[in-house]
N, C-alpha and C positions, 0 to 999 in steps of 0.2 A: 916911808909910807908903810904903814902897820900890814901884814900878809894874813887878808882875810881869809885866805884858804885853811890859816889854821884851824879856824873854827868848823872844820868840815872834817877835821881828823877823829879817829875814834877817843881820840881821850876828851876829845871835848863833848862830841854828842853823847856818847855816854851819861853827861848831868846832866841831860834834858831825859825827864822820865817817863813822858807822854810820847809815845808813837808817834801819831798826827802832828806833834810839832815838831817831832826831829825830821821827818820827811818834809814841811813845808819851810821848815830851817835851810834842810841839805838841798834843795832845789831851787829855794827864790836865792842862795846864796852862789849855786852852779851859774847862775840865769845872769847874776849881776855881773859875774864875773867872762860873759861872752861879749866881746862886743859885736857881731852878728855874725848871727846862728840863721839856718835852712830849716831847723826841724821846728820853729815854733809856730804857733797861730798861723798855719799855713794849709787851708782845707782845699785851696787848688793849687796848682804848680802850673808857673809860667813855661808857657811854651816856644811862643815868637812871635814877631811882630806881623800886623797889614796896616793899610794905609785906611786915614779916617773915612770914613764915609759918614755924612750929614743924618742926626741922628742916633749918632753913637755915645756911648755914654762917657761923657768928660773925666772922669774917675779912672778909666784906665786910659787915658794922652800919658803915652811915656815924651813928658818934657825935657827931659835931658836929651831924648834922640832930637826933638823940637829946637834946641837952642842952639844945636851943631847944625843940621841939616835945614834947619826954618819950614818942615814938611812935618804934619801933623801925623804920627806912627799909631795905632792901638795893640796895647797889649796884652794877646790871646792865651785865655788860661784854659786847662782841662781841668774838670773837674773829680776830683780823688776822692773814694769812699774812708769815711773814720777806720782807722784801726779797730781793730779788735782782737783785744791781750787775754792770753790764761797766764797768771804767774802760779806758780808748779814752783812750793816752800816745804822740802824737806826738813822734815820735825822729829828724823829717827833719833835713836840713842846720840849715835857721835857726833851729831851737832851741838852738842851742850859742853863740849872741850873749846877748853879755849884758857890760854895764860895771858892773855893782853885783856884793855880797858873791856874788847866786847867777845862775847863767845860765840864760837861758828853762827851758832842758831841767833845771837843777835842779833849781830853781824848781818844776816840773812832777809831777817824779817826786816828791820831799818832801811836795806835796802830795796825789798818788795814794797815797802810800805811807800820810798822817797819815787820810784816807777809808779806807782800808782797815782801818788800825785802829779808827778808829770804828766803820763797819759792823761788823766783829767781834764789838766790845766791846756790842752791837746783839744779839749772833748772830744776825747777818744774814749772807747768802751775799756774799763778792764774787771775782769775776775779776778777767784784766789782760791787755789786749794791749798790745804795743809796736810800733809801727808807724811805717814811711816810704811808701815806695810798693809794702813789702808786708810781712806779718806778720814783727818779728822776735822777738818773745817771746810766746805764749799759754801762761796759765793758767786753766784753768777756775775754774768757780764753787765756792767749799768756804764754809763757816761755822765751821769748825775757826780756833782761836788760831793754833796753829802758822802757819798759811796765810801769815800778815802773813809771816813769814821769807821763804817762798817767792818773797811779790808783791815783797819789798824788793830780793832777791837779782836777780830776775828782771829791772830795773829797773837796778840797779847794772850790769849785763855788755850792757847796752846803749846805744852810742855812737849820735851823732848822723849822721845818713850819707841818701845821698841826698836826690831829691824826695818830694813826697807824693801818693798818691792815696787820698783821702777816700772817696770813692765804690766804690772795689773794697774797701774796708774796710767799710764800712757794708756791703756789700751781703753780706759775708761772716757779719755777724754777723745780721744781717736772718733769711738763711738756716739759718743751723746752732742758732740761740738753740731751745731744745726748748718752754721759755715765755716770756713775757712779763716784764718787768722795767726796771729803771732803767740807760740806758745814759749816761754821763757823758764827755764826750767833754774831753780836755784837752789845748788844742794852742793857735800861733800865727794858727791860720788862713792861714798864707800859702801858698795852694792855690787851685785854681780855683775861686770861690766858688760856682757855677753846681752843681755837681758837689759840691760840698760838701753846701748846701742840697737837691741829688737827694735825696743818700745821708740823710739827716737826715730830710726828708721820705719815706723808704722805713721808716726805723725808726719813725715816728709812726704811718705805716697797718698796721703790724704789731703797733701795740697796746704799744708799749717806749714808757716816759717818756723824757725826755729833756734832758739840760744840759750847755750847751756853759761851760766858763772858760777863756776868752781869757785867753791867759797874754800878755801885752807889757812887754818893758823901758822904762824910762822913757826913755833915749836915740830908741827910737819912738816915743813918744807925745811928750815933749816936742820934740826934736829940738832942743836946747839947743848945737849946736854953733861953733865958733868959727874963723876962717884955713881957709886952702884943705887943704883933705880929699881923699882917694879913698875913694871908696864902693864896696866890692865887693859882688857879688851874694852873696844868704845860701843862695840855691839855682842859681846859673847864674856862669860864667863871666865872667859881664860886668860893669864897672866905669863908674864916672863922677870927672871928677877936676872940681872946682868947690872954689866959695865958698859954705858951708851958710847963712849968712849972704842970699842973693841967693834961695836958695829955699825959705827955711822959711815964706814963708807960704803959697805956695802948695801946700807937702808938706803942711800943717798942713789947709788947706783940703780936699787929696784924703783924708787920711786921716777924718776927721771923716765926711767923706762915704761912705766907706767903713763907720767905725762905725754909722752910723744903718742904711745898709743890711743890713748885717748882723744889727743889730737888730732893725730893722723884719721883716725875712723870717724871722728865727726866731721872733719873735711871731706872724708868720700861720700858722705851721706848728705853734704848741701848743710851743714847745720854750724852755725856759726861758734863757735866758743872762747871764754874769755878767763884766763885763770885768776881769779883776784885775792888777794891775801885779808887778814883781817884788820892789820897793823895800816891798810892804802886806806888815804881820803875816801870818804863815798863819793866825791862827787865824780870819780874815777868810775864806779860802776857806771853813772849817769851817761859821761861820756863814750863808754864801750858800748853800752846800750843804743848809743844812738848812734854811732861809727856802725854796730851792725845795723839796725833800721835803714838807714842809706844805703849801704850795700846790698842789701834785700830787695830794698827798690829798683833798683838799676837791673839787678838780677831778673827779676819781674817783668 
């Protein structure tokens, strides 16, 4: 049986070169591949059973309790308000790195773009900012189909360019958000992390869920390199000319360190995080995305 998952790896959506198809590609191809899923088409959540009373509407008879028991059960639902998403798409300098089929900032948007059609497909509300060290693309929150065109569009006419500030972006949405909802934050983190964590921690007391996906190429994480290299800066001017060979274990050691902290400090702040590399399936984002979503709820 042919392994439809491949076509969900980056080397393949990369030939699709419309936004909006590789996101309704990477999702109706996630979707086929569950065979039952909690998080879909699902605007109320079962609660438990009572017994029929005359009158009631035949559409919720849980018949399987019926065919064991021969006593007619109804099945009581509560009713759950739509989500409603910010995706937060880091568009500085150092996401346009990248040695595999798709580059960080891709990588990024493909995957904001494939969450967007989800949420949708949900009719769930969601936005999009695009951002460096200041807003270059906002869409507000809609649950209309259409919308996906807009976030896709919005996303494509935005290049990689400057630094980042985390924290006047968080603090931006902090303030103007009118309720409460899931803000998704999708970037490399190579930002001050101090000031990242502010800004993250400011959307947490403001009652927003929250999930950061560290986007990294594998040439960062692994640092698989070979012969003498120049390293240039992904956000600064500055360079290093060496042998990757004489420092990868110590890069290896700072970074790691790096990860746990990062970990560890979104963990004490309630905020879910998911490292994903650029080389993984999308439909791996889809999946983490909705492992936190369910967790968020229960949390709730």
């Amino acid at each position: 049986m042919p392994d439809s998952k491949r076509f969900l790896h980056p080397e393949a959506i990369k030939r699709i070169s419309r936004m909006e198809v590789r996101a309704r590609h990477i999702v109706e191809g996630f979707l086929s591949g569950m065979h039952r899923s909690p998080y879909f088409g699902q605007s109320v959540e079962f609660l438990q059973h009572r017994e029929y009373v005359r009158g009631d509407d035949l559409r919720h008879v849980d018949w399987k309790v019926w065919a064991r028991q021969d006593r007619l059960y109804i099945k009581q639902y509560e009713e759950e308000t739509n989500l409603r998403c910010t995706l937060l798409v880091d568009v500085s300098n150092s996401m346009a790195y990248g040695n595999g089929p798709l580059s960080k900032y891709e990588y990024a948007c493909t995957a904001a773009s494939s969450l967007a059609y989800l949420l949708l497909k949900q009719q769930d509300g969601v936005g999009c900012i695009a951002f460096d060290d200041r807003i270059r693309r906002q869409l507000p929150i809609r649950s209309k189909r259409n919308h996906l065109m807009a976030i896709c569009e919005s996303l494509n006419v935005s290049e990689p360019s400057d630094k980042t500030d985390m924290f006047g972006i968080f603090r931006h949405v902090a303030e103007s958000a009118p309720r409460r909802g899931m803000i998704v934050l999708v970037s490399d983190l190579f930002a001050d992390l101090d000031a990242t964590v502010k800004g993250l921690k400011l959307l947490r007391q403001r009652g927003h869920d929250v999930m950061v996906l560290h986007i990294m190429d594998d040439d960062e994480l692994d640092f698989e390199f070979s012969g003498p290299m120049r390293f240039d800066g992904l956000e600064s001017d500055d360079f290093l000319n060496c042998n990757p060979r004489a420092l990868r274990d110590g890069y290896l050691a700072a970074l790691n360190e790096f990860l746990e902290d990062v970990r560890r400090r979104c963990a004490k702040n309630a905020v879910d995080y998911a490292l994903v590399r650029t080389s993984d399936p999308l439909d791996a984002v889809l999946a983490k995305f909705l492992s936190s979503r369910l967790g968020m709820h229960h949390r709730n």
